[in-house]
N, C-alpha and C positions, 0 to 999 in steps of 0.2 A: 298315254299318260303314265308318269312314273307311279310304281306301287310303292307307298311308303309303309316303314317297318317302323312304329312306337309301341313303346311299353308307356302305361301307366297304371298309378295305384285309385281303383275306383272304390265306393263302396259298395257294398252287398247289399241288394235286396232280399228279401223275404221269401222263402219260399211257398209255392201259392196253395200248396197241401202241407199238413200239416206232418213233415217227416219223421220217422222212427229215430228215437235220440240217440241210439248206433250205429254204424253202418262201415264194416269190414268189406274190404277189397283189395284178397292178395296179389302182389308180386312177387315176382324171384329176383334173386341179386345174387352174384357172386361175392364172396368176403371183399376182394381188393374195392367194388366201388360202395355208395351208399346202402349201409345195413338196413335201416329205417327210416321208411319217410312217412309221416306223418301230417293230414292234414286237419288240422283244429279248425273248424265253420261256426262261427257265431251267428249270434241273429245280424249283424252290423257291422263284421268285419272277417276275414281268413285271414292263419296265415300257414304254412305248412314249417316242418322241421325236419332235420336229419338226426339222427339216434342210431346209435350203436349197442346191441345186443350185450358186447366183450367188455363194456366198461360199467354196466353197473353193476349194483352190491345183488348177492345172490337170495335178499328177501327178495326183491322185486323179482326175479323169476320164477321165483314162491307165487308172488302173486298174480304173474303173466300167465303160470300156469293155469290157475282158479280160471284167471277171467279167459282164455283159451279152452277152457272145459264147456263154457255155454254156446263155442262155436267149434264145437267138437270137429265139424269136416276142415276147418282152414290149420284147426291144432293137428291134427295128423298128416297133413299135407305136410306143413309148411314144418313139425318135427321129423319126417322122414327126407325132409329136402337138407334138412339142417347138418343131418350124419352121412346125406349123401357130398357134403362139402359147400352146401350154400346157403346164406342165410337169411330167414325172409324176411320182406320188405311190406309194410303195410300201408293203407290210405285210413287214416283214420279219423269219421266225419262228425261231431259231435253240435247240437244245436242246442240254440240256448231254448228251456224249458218251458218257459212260460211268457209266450211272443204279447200276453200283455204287459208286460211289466212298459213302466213310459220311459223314454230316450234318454235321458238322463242318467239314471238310476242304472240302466243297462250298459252306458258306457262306461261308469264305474266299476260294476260289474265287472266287467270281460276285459278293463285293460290291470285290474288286480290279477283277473287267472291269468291272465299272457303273462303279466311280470313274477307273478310265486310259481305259480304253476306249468307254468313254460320254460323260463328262462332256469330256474333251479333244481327242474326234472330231474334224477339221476341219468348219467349219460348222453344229454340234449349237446349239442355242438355248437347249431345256433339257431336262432328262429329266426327265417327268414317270412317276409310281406309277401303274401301272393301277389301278383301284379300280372297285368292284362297287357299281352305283346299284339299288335296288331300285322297283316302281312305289308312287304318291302314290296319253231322257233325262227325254205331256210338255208338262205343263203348264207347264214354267218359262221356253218360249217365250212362250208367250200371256201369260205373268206379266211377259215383257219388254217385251210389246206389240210384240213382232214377228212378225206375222201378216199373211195374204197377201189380208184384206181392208179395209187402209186402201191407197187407192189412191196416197196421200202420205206413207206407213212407208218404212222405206230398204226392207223385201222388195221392195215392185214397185218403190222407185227404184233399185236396183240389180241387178235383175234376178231377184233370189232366188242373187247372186253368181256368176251368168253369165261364165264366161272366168275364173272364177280356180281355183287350183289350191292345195289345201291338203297337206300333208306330213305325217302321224302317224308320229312315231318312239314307236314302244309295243310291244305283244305280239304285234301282227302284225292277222291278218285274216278272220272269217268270212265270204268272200264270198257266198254263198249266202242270206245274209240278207236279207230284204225290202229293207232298211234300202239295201242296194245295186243293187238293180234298176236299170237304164237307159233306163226306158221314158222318155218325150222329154226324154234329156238330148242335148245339141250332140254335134258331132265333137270330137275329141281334137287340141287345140292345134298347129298346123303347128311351133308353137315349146320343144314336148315331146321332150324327149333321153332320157326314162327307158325302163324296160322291163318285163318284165312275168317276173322272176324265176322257174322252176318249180324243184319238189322234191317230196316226199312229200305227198301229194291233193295237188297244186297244181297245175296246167300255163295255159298260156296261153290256153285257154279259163277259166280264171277271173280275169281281168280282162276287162272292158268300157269301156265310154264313161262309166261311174261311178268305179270302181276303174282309174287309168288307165297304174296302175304297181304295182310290188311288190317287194321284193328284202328281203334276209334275211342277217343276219350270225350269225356262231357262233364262229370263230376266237381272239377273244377272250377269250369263255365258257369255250371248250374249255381255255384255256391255263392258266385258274383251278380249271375243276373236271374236267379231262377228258375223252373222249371222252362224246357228252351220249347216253345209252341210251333209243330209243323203243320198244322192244320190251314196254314196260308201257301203249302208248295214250295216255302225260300228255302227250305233245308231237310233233311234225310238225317236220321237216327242211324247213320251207318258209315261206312267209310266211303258212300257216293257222292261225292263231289256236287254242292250246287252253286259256288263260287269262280269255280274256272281257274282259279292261281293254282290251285294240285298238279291240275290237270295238267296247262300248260310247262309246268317249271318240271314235271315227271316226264313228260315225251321231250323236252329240252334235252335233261339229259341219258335219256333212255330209249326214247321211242323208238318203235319199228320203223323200216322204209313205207311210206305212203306217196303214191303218185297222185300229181296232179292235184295236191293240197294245195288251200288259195284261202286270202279271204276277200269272198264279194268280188273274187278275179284279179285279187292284186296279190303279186307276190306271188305267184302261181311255180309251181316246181315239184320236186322231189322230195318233201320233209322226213326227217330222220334223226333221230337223239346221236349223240358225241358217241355212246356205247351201245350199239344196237343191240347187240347180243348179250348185253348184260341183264341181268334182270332184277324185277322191283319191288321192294318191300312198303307198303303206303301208312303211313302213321297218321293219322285227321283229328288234330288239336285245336285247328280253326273255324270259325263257325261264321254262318253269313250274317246274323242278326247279331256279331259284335267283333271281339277279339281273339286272343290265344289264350288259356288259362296257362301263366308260367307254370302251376300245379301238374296239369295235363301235361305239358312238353314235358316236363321231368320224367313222369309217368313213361312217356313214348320213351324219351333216350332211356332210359332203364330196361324196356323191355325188346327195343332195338339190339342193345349190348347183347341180350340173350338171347336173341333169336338169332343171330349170326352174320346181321348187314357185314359188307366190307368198307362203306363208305357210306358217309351221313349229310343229306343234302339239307339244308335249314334255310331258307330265305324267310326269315323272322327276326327281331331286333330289337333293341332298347333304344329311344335316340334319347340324346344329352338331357339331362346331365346323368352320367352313369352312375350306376353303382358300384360299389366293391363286388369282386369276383364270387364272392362269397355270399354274395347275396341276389346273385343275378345267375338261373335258373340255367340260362343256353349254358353261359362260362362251366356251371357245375357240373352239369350233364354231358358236355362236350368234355368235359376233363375225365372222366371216366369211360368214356369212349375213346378218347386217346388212348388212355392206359390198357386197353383193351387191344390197341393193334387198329383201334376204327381213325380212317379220317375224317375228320368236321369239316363240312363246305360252308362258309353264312354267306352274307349277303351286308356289303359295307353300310348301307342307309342312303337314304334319297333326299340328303338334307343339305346338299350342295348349292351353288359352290361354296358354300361356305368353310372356312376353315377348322376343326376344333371339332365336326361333325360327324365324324366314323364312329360305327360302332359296329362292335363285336371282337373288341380290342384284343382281347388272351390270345397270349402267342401260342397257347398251342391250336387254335382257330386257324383256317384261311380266310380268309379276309377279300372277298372281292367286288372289285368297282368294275362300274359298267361304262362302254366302250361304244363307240359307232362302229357301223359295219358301210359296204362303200352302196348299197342300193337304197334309192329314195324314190320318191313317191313326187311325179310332175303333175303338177294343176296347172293346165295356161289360165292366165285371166284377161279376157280381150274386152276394151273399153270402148264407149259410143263411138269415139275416134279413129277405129280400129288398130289404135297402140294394143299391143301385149307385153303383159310381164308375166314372171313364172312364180309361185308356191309350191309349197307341197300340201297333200290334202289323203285322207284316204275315204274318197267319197267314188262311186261307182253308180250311183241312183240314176234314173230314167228323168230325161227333161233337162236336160242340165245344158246343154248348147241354146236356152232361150235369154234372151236379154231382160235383165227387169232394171228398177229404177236402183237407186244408187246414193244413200244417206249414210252422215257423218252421226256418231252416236252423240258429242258432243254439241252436235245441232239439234236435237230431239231428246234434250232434256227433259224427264218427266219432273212435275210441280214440286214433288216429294224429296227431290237427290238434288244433286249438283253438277258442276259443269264437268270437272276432274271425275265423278265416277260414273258418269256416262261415256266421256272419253273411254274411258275402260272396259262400258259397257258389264257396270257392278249389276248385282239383283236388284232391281226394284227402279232403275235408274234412266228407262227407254219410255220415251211417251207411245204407249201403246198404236193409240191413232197415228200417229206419223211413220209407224217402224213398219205396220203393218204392210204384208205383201214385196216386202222393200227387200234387199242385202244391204245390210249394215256393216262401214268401216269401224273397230275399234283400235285401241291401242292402245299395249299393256301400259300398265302404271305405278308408282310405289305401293300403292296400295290393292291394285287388283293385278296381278302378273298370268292368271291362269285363263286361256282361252276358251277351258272347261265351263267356268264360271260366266264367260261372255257366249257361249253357246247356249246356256240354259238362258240366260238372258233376254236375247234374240228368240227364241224358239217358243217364249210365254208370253212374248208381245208378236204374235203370228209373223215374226219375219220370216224370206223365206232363204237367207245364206248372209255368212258371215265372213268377213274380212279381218284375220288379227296379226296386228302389224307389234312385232317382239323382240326382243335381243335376239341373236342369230343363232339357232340352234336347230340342231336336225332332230331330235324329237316330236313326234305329228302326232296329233290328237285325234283321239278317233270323233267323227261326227255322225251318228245315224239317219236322225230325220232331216238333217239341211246339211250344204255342203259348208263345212267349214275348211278357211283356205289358209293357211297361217304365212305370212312374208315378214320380210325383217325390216329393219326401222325408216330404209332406205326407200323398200318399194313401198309403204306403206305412208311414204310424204310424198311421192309422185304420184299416188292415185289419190292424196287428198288436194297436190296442185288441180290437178284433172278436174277434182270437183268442183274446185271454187272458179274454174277458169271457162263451164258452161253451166246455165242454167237449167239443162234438164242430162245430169250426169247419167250414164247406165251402164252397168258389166254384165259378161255373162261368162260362165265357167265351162271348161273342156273338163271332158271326163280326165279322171286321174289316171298317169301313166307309170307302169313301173319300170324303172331305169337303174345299171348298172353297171358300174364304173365310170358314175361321173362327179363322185362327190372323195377328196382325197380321204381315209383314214385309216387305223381308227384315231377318233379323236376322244378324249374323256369323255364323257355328257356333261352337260352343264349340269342336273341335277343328283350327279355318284356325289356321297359324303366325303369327305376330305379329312388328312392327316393335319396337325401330328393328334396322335390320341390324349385324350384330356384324362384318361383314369393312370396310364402309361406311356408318358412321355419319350423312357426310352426304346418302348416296343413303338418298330414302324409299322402303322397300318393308312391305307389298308394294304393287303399281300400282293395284289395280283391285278391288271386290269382283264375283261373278258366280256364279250357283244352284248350289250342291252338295251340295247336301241332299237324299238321298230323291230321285235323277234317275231318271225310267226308261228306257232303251234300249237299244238290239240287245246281243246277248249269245253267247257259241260255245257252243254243245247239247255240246262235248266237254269244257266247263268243270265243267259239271253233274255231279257226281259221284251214283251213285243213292241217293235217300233214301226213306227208309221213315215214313210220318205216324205219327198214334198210333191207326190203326186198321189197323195194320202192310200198309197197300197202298201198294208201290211209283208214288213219282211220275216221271211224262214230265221229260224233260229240258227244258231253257228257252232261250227264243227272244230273249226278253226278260227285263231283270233291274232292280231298282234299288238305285240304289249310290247311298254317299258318298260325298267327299272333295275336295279340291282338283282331284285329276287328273278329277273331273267338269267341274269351275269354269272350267279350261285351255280345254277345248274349247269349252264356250259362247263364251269371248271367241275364240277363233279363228275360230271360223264368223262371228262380228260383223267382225273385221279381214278377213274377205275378201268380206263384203257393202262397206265399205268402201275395200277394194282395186278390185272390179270399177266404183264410183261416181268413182273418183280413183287412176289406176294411175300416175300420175305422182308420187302423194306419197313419201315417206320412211318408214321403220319409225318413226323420232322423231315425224313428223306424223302418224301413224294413232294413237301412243300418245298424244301430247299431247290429241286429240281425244277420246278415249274420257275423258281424267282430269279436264279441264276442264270435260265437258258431265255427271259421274257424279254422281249424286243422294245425298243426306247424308238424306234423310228416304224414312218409309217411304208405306207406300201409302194411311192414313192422313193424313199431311204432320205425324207426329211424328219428333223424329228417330230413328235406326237405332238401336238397341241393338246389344251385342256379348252374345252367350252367354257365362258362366264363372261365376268363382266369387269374388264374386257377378255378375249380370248389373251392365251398366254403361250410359252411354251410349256410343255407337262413337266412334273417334278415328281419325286418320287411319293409326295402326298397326296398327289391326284391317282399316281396309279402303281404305288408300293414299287415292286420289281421291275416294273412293264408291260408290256402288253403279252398276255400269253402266247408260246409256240409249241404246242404238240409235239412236232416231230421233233423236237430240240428237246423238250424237257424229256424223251425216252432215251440219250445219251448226254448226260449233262457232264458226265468225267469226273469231278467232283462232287460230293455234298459236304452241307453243313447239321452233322446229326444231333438228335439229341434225346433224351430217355426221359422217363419219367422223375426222375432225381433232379435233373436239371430244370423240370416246373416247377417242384416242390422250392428247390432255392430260390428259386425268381418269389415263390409268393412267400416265405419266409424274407425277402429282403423287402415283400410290398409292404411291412412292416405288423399282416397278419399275426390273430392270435396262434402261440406253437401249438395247444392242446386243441385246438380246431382243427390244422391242419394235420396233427399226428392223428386225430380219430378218423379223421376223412382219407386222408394218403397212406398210413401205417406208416409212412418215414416220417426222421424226427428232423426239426432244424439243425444247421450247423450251431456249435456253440459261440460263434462269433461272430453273430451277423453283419456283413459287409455291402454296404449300398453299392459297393461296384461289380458286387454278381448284377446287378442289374443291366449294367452294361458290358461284361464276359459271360453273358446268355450267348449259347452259342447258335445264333440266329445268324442268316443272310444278309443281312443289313449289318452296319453301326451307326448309330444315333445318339450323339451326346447332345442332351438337350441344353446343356449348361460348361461352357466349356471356359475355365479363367484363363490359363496360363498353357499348361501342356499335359497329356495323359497318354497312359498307354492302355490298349485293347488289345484283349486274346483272344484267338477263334480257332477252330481245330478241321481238318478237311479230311474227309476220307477218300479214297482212290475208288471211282465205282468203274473207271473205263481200262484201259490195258493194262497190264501189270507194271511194265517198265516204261513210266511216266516221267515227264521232267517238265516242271510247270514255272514260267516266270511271271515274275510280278507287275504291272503296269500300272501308274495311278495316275489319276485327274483329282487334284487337289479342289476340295471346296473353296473356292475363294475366300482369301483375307486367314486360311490357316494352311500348315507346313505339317505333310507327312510325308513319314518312312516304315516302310516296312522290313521286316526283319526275322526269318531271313525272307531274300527277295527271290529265291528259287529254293523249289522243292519239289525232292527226288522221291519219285514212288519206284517198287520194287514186288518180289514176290514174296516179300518178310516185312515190305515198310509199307501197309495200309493205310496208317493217319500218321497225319503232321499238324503238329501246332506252330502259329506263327503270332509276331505280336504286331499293332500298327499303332503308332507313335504319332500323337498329335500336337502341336503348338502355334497357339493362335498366335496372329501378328496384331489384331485389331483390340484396342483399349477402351473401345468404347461400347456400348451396348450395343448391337449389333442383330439383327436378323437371321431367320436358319440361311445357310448358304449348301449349295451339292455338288458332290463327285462321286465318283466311283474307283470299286478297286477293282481288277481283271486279270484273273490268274488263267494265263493259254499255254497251250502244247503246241498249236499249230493245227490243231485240229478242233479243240474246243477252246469256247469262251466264257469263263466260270465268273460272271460279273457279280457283284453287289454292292449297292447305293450306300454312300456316306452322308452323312448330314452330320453339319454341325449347326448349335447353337450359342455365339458367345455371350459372357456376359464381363461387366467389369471386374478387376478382383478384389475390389471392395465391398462388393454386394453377397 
């Protein structure tokens, strides 16, 4: 089942002890990213702020000092840090005084201090809403073709990412797992500041020379939902993982080689993260008994920046309707880790197919959607008649070759529902007595689409396997205690002809079988979020497609809650697990950006993306192009899967990129029509004086995207030479339908004096009427390389 990534704004409860009404908690910051962060905790609301030291009046340091004097150890810390060149950063948690005061009175209260006392603080930037992000491996390496025996794969050219260092902000960490063992991994970077966090099971014997850091936020959490209770086993005061998503999306893209990983004997093989030999820094902002404190993550990217990650793995999210950049925790955080030389990996959203629904939109983000891989998972299902048809299922249990009876969910309506949500086989919807002992047909519906929901269903009215007939998708549900078989809409009317055609119908299920290379892709998933972005229309997202479908790997045994099959024997917890979702997709391309980090540790976050978007594949394995999963299947476009689908060994010689620096974020959010003195406290750069909405589109990104195109316009983009010196590149274009482009010039000569060239590409619609996005692409080749990127236009009248 896919893991979905939202944010939202809750309120706070109370905390259940009555808290000290201070409470200091330094960080370090270098000057270029956030000086000050600040989090203000009401009885009824948080929200946190950014502040800069450099811009207020020099009472207030008068008085920083005083009030620094009653916390004499963080004032000498953090003033010996300040001469050593950085300046610190605090958390600072303040409760409202008197928790009887009644609701009212208090909200009055606390939104006067948020408006005098927040908003007109000396030096305050902005105050942002804390808000609560919720989370979004293996054959899909080998399916990448990066495997560690082509001697000329990026794995042995970069050493299997030898010296880099990847950052997982997620659940935290099963260390114990194979997945992290350190048998011949390197020493631990002389250039490593991080630490190695202890709490609850955790101490400093569990990190090694794999796991090479660990730390754990909760103050945030806490301010939202309270003190966090482990007295029930769901969670660990420490950076130990008892969610499972750390765990999995950290050996995604890191893990050691483990043989004969499986789960429940499917999928069985050799598991290994994209960067085996890279090693991992675990940041645990998520917690099981809720969400992510945006507060907390802040916190992690801050002290990621400082501890030395090379690469920042995030499968976390806001989904629609977004926020300004400015107000949305990943964007801020991730933009100061750019600035730093760090890449940001996210994770697009599982909000698909729908259009308008990616998130993690800031171009300086990767942005990635998740992909099928070509192994699936066969269930036969053979009927009283001895007809068979096929599903897929990942079921493995004992007893399953027996025949049982065989009902329609919409025939065993329970007195309380109706006919449509038993069809569906909704909660509350199956007459207990008739479902009982039975396998129940369902079939998804407008209202009920998740087979999730018809398993729980089935499994509370003692049935004993289920049948869910869907739109066509290769995504498989996991089912513990019953076998659940999922078929598309096709086989799912010919086993309900079957029923109506004898009066005592019966199925029985073949254990599930894992098979490969028999299904074409990749193909989108029907649930990756989709372009174009609703906050930035002319940033293409998402960036990248990459497997997240049906992943297997490392998993927390504390996740495992116990489950009972349907021959009532309790099953082993799990080592190993496979998921869906985007927050799988994250970590593939993360383990890839630091196989090419460790190849080119000189380049840019801009040059690792441009390389991966330029060299990503439009056709499948096959050489058809990519379909997208939905409703109906389509062909992919570049807002199902940005660039294409990734290629490794392509993206470590791309020939070209398209760079870009920290100046050229600054302009994009200077044109997003951002306050100047926000972004000059935050960036140290000032806006141009003459802001131009078409920096928006001469961002110089891998794409072009005009969302709004009347008549005719021209686009600037600039390329650098990363492959031989004496290059000669021509231009090729596939015009989006219904408009006319040129580029110019249409060849360009590299040299060992001509590095970059800029070119411009010249567009004119032919269509007058409102019209639809339409796509092409341009392709700049030597004959050896193919430096591609996606056009979109979108026209409209020129009267509008």
């Amino acid at each position: 089942m896919a893991h979905q990534s939202t944010i939202s704004v809750t309120a706070l409860t109370a905390p259940k002890a009555a808290p000290p009404l201070f409470s200091l908690v330094p960080h370090l910051s270098p000057p270029p990213s956030l000086s000050l962060m600040s989090s203000f905790i009401k009885y009824k609301s948080l929200c946190f702020l950014h502040f800069s030291f450099s811009r207020v009046p020099w009472l207030f340091h008068v008085f920083l000092s005083f009030f620094f004097f009653f916390f004499f150890f963080f004032f000498f810390k953090s003033l010996a840090l300040f001469f050593l060149g950085f300046q610190p950063m605090f958390t600072l948690c303040i409760w409202e005084k008197d928790p009887m005061m009644n609701q009212n009175s208090l909200k009055t209260l606390t939104t006067k201090f948020s408006q005098i006392s927040l908003e007109d603080f000396p030096g305050v930037v902005r105050v942002v809403p804390n808000r609560i992000l919720s989370l979004q491996t293996t054959r899909s390496w080998d399916f990448l073709h990066v495997n560690p025996h082509s001697g000329t794969g990026i794995l042995s050219k970069s050493l299997s990412g030898f010296g880099s260092i990847i950052g997982i902000i997620d659940t935290g960490i099963w260390p114990e797992s194979d997945s992290f063992k350190d048998k011949g991994m390197g020493k631990i970077p002389s250039r490593w500041h991080g630490t190695c966090q202890e709490g609850e099971q955790f101490n400093r014997s569990n990190c090694n020379r794999k796991i090479i850091g660990a730390r754990w936020y909760i103050k945030g959490y806490e301010a939202d939902f309270g003190k966090l209770d482990t007295s029930g086993g769901v969670e660990f005061l420490s950076p130990r993982d008892a969610v499972g998503h750390g765990t999995h999306t950290a050996s995604i893209a890191a893990g050691s080689l483990v043989k004969n990983a499986n789960f429940r004997g499917l999928a069985r093989g050799l598991a290994r993260g994209g960067a085996p030999s890279a090693q991992l820094a675990v940041y645990k902002v998520c917690w099981s008994t809720g969400g992510c404190s945006s507060a907390d993550v802040l916190a992690a990217f801050d002290d990621a920046v400082l501890d030395g990650v090379d690469v920042l793995s995030v499968s976390l999210g806001s989904s629609p309707p977004l926020t300004a950049y400015f107000d949305d925790s990943l964007a801020i955080g991730s933009f100061h880790a750019v600035a730093k030389g760090i890449s940001v990996v996210c994770s697009a959203g599982n909000s698909g197919p729908y259009p308008q629904t990616v998130i993690n939109t800031a171009p300086w983000i990767i942005s990635v959607a998740a992909s099928t891989i070509d192994r699936a998972f066969r269930t036969v299902i053979t009927l009283g008649n001895n007809q068979t048809l096929v599903g897929q299922a990942l079921y493995t249990g004992k007893n399953v070759n027996k025949f049982y009876s065989f009902v329609y969910g919409e025939s065993i309506v329970s007195q309380d529902s109706d006919e449509e949500s038993a069809r569906g086989c909704d909660i509350g919807s199956l007459n207990a007595t008739l479902a009982r002992g039975n396998v129940v047909l369902c079939f998804q519906t407008r209202s009920q689409r998740f087979s999730a929901t018809a398993i729980r269903t089935v499994q509370t009215v003692g049935g004993v396997g289920l049948i869910f007939a869907k739109s066509p998708s290769k995504d498989v549900t996991q089912s513990m205690g019953i076998p659940c078989v999922e078929v598309d809409l096709v086989t799912g009317t010919s086993l309900l002809t079957y029923m109506v055609s004898t009066s005592k119908p019966m199925v029985k299920f073949s254990p599930t079988k894992t098979k490969v290379g028999l299904q074409s892709s990749p193909e989108v998933a029907y649930f990756s979020s989709r372009g174009p972005s609703s906050l930035s229309p002319s940033v293409l997202k998402p960036d990248i497609a990459a497997p997240g479908v049906s992943i297997l790997a490392a998993w927390s045994p504390a996740a495992s809650s116990p489950t009972i099959d349907m021959t009532q024997k309790e099953l082993p917890p799990e080592n190993f697990m496979i998921e869906s979702g985007t927050s799988m997709a994250c970590p593939h391309v993360s383990g890839i950006v630091a196989l090419l980090n460790s190849m080119y540790p000189t380049w840019s976050p801009a040059a690792i993306k441009s390389a991966l978007i330029t060299t990503a594949s439009v056709k499948d394995e096959y050489g058809l192009n990519v379909v997208a999963e939905g409703a109906p299947y389509k062909q992919a476009d570049p807002f199902d899967y940005g660039g294409g689908h990734v290629d490794p060994n392509k993206a470590m010689d791309p020939g070209l990129i398209y760079d870009m620096g920290m100046k050229d974020y600054v302009h994009f959010l200077c044109s997003m029509g951002y306050n100047t003195t926000a972004i000059h406290l935050i960036t140290k750069s000032p806006c141009p004086k003459n802001r131009n909405r078409n920096l928006l589109l001469n961002l110089n990104l891998p794409s072009i995207i005009i969302p709004n195109l009347k008549k005719s316009l021209a686009v600037s983009r600039t390329v650098t030479n990363v492959g031989p010196e004496e290059s000669v590149y021509i231009a090729q274009v596939e015009a989006p339908p219904g408009t006319n482009v040129r580029v110019e010039p249409w060849i360009l000569s590299f040299n060992s004096t001509t590095k970059k060239l800029k070119f411009k590409v010249f567009f004119c619609s032919r269509q007058r009427l409102l019209g639809r996005y339409s796509f092409g692409h341009l392709l700049w080749g030597d004959g050896f390389h193919a430096v591609r990127i996606p056009l979109i236009i979108g026209t409209v009248t020129a009267d509008l």
